[in-house]
C-alpha positions in Angstrom: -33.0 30.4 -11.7 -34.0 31.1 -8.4 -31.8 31.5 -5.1 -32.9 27.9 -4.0 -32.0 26.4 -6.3 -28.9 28.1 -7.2 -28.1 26.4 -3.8 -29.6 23.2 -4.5 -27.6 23.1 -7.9 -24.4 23.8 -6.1 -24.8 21.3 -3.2 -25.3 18.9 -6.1 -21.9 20.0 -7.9 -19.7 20.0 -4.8 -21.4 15.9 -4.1 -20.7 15.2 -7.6 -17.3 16.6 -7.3 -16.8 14.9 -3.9 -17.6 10.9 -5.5 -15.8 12.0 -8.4 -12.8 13.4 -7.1 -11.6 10.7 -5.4 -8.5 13.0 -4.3 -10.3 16.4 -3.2 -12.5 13.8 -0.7 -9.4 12.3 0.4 -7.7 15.6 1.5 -10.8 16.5 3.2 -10.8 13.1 4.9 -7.3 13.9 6.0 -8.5 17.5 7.5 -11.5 16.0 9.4 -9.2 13.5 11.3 -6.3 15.5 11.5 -8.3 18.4 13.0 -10.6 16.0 14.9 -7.6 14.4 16.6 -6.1 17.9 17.1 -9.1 19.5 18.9 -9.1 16.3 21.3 -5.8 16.6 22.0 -6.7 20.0 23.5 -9.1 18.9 25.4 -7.6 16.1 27.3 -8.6 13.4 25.9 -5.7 11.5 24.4 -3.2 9.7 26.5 -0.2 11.8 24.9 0.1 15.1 22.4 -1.2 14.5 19.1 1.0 17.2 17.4 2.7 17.5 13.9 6.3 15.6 15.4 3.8 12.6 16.5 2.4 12.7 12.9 5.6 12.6 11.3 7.1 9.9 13.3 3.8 7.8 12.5 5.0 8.4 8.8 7.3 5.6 9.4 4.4 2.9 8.8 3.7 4.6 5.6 6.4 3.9 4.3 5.9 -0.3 3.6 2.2 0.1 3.4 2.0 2.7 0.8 4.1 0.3 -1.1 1.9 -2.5 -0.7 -0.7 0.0 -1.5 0.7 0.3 -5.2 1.7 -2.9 -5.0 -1.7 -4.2 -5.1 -3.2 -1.3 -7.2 -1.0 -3.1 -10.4 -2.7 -6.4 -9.9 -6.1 -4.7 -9.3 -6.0 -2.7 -12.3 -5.7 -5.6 -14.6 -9.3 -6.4 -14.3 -11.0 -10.6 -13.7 -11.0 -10.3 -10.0 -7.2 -9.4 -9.7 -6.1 -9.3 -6.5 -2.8 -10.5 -4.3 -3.7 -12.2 -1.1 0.5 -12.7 -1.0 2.3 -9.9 -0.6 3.0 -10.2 3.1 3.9 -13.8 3.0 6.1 -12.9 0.1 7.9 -9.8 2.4 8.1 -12.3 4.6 10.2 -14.9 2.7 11.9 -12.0 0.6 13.3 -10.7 4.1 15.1 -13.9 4.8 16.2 -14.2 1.5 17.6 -10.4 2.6 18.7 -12.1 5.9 20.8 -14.3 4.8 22.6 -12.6 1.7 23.0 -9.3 4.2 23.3 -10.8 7.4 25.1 -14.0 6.9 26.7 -14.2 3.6 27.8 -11.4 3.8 27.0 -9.7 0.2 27.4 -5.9 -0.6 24.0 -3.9 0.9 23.2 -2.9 -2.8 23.9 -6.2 -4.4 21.3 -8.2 -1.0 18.6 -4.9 -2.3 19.0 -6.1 -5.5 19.3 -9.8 -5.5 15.7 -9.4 -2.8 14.1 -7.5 -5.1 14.4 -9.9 -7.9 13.4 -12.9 -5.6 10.6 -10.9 -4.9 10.0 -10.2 -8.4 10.0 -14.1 -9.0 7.4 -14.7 -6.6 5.3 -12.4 -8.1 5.8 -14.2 -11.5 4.6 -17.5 -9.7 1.4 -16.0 -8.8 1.5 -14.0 -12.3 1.8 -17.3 -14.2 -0.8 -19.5 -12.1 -2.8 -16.2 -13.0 -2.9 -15.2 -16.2 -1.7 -18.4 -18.4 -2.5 -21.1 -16.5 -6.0 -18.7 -15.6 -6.9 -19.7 -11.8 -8.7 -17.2 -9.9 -6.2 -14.5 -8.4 -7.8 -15.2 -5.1 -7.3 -18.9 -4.9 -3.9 -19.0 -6.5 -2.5 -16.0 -4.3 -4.3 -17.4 -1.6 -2.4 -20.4 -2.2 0.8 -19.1 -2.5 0.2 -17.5 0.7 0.3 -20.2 2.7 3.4 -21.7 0.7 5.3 -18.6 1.2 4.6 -18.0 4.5 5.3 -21.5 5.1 9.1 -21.3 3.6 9.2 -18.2 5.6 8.9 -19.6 8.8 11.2 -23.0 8.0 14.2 -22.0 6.0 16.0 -20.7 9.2 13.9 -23.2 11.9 11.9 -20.3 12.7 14.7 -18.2 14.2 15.3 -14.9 13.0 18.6 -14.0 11.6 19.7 -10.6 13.8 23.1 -10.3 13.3 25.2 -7.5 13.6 24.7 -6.1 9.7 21.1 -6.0 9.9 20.9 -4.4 13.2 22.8 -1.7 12.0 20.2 -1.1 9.2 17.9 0.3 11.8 19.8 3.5 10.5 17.1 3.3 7.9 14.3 4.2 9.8 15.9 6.9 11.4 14.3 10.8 11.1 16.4 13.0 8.5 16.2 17.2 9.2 15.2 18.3 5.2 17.1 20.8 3.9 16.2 24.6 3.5 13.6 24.6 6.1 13.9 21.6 8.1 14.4 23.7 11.5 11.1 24.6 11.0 9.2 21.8 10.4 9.7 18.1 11.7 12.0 15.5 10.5 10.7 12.9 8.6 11.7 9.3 8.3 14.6 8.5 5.9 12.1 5.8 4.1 10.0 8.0 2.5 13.1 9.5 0.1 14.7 5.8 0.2 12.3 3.7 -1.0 8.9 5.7 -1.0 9.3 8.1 -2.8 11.4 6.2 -6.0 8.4 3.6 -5.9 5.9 6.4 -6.3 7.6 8.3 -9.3 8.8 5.0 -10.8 4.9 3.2 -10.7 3.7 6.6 -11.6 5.8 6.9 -14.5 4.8 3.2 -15.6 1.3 3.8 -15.7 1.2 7.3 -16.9 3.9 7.5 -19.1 4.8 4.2 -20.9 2.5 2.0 -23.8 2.1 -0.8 -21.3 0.8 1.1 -18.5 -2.3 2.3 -21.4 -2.1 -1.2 -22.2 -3.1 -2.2 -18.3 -6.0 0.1 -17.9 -7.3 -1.3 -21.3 -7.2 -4.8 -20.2 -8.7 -4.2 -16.5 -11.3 -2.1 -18.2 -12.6 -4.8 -20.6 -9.7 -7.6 -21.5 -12.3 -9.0 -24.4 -12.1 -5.9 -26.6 -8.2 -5.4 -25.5 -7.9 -9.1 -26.9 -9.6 -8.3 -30.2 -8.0 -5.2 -30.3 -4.4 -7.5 -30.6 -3.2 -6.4 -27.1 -0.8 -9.0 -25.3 -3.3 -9.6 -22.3 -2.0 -12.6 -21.4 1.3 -11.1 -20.8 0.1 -7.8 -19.5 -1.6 -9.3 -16.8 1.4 -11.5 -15.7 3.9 -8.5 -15.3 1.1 -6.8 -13.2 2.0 -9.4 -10.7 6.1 -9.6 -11.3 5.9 -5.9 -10.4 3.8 -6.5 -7.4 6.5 -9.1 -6.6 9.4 -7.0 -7.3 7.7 -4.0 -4.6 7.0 -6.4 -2.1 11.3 -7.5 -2.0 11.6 -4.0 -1.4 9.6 -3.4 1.3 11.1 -6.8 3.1 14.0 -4.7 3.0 12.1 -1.5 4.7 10.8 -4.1 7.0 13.8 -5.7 8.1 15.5 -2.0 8.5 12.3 -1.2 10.8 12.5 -4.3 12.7 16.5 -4.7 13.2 15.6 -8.1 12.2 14.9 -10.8 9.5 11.5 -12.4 10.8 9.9 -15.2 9.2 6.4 -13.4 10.3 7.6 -10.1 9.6 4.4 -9.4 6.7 1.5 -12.0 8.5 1.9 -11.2 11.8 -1.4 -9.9 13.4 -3.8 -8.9 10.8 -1.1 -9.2 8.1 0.4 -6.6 5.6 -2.1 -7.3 2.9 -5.7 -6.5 4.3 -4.3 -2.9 4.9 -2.7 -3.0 1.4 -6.4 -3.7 -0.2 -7.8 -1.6 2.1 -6.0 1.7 1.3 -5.7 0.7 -2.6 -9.5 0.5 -2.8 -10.1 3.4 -0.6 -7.4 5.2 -2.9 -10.1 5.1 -5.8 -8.9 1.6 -7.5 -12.0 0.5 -8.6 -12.1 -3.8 -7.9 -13.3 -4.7 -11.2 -10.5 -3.1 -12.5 -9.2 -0.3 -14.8 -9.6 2.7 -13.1 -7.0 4.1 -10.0 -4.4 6.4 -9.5 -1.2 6.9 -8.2 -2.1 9.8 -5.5 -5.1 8.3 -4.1 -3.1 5.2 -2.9 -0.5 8.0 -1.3 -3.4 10.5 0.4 -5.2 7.0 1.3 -2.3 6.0 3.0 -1.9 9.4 4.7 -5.7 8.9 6.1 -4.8 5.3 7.3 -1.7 6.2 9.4 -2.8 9.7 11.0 -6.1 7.8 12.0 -4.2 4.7 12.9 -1.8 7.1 14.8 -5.1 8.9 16.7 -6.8 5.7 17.8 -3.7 4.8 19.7 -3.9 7.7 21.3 -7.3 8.1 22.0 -7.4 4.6 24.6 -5.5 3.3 27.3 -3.0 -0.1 27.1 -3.4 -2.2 23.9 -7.5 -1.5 23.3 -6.3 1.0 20.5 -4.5 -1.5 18.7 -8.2 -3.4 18.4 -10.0 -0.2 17.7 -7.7 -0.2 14.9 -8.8 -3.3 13.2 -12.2 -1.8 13.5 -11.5 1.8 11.6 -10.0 -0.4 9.2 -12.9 -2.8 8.3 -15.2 0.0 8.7 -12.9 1.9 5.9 -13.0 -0.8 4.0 -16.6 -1.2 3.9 -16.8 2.8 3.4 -14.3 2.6 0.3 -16.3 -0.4 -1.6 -19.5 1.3 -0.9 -18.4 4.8 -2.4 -16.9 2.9 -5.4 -20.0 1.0 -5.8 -22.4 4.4 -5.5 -19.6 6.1 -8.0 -19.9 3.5 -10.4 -23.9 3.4 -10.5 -24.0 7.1 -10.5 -21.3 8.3 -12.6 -20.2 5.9 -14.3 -17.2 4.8 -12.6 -15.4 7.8 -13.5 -12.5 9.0 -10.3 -10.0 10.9 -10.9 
């Protein structure tokens, strides 16, 4: 073989590896902007330091949205179009429900977490039964329940939201921890990440990977007819896909309500909402749309790439432009993610890992 192509051969590899390998492009993706933000930093052109304490404060935003990121990666995995157009009306709803067992009843914080969770968990089974046994489209029934949800939201307390003195004091929750060992050397890192994060990774990871009906999930996004024949409960499958979705989304009202001091009725569709940047970093994670195929650490390093750039833009203009730019990088990463699943798909046969 000669030199050329020796070199052409490896090119190819290192492409192949690169569509593939939906995690090594990822953690490139995550050197490019870190380092691009970094070198701009240096040369004036950010309005403040884009340094490693910036980028761990900004971790604070990762905390609910790589939730919401696994969150809709269950309901995507189970194949026909599965999607949740809901989850930030249902944070919404789920963090007055928090409101007022915290806030105002008065209930014990682990008893609200719990009793929120399970709410949340309910709507989920709302949108998992109009799903899967009743068999409406997931986009027209979570669509639906969207606008119910966010509707309760916003009248079950006249629009007000419930502030009092308990759930101010849970903006201890988003405070900065030092880690142990070596945390004098590197920055502290938002208390989130080991509160709620990091027990929703291992535990969704541990579903999928390690249990019969996370197998039985990928089998019926992959191709539900010959999961049928093959006598799995698809039916059911599919409906707990979006009773856990549910269940994550109570959670992260909590996060939410800890982040803002407050129980808003808008605290999930404000602005551009909580679920387009869900989709968006569960798809650019490597969960394919149709179904069946995504993992665990794609949704986290995608959610890494979402923040740090979100965390740059800001940076990079003056008054409240960034915060526009932003909806940009994350259409355009959208658009990026769909179109490198699609080339994956036709190429290698939808094979990411």
């Amino acid at each position: 073989m000669t030199a050329p192509t020796m070199k052409k051969t490896e090119r190819t590899d290192y492409l192949r590896i690169l569509l593939t390998q939906r995690i090594a492009l990822l953690a490139l993706l995550i050197v490019v902007v870190v380092v691009t933000f970094f070198i701009n930093d240096a040369g004036g052109y950010l309005t403040a330091p884009y340094d490693f304490d910036y980028m761990s404060a900004s971790l604070i935003s990762a905390v609910p949205l790589a939730m919401l990121g696994l969150a809709e990666m269950l309901v995507i995995l189970s194949g026909r179009g599965g999607i949740d157009l809901s989850v930030g009306a249902m944070v919404s709803l789920a963090g007055m429900v928090f409101g007022f067992a915290y806030g105002e009843w008065g209930w014990p914080l682990w008893l609200a977490i719990l009793a929120t969770a399970g709410f949340g968990a309910f709507l989920g089974a709302i949108n998992g039964f109009l799903v899967s046994w009743i068999g409406f489209p997931a986009l027209i029934a979570t669509l639906a329940t969207f606008y119910a949800y966010k509707s309760l939201a916003i009248v079950v307390n006249d629009q007000q939201p419930i502030s009092t003195k308990p759930i101010q004091e849970l903006f201890s929750l988003s405070k900065s921890v030092e880690l142990p060992l070596f945390g004098e050397y590197v920055p502290n890192v938002p208390l989130g990440i080991f509160t709620f994060l990091l027990p929703t990774v291992v535990a969704v990871w541990l579903l999928l990977a390690r249990t019969a009906y996370g197998r039985r999930l990928y089998a019926i996004g992959t191709n539900d007819v010959a999961a049928r024949w093959a006598g799995l409960p698809v039916r059911d499958t599919r409906f707990k896909a979006y009773v856990y979705a549910g269940l994550i989304s109570g959670l992260v009202a909590v996060v939410t309500v800890g982040q803002f001091a407050s129980a808003r009725p808008d605290a999930g569709v404000s602005g551009n909402g909580m679920a387009l940047p869900a989709i968006t970093i569960a798809v650019l994670g490597g969960v394919a749309i149709t179904g069946g195929i995504g993992r665990v650490a794609g949704v986290v390093l995608a959610t890494l790439l979402i923040v740090w750039l979100n965390a740059g833009i800001l940076l990079a203009f003056v008054g409240n432009e960034g915060s526009q730019y932003q909806l940009l990088a994350l259409g355009a990463v959208l658009v990026f993610a769909a179109l490198l699943n699609g080339l994956t798909n036709r190429r290698y046969g939808g094979t990411t890992s």
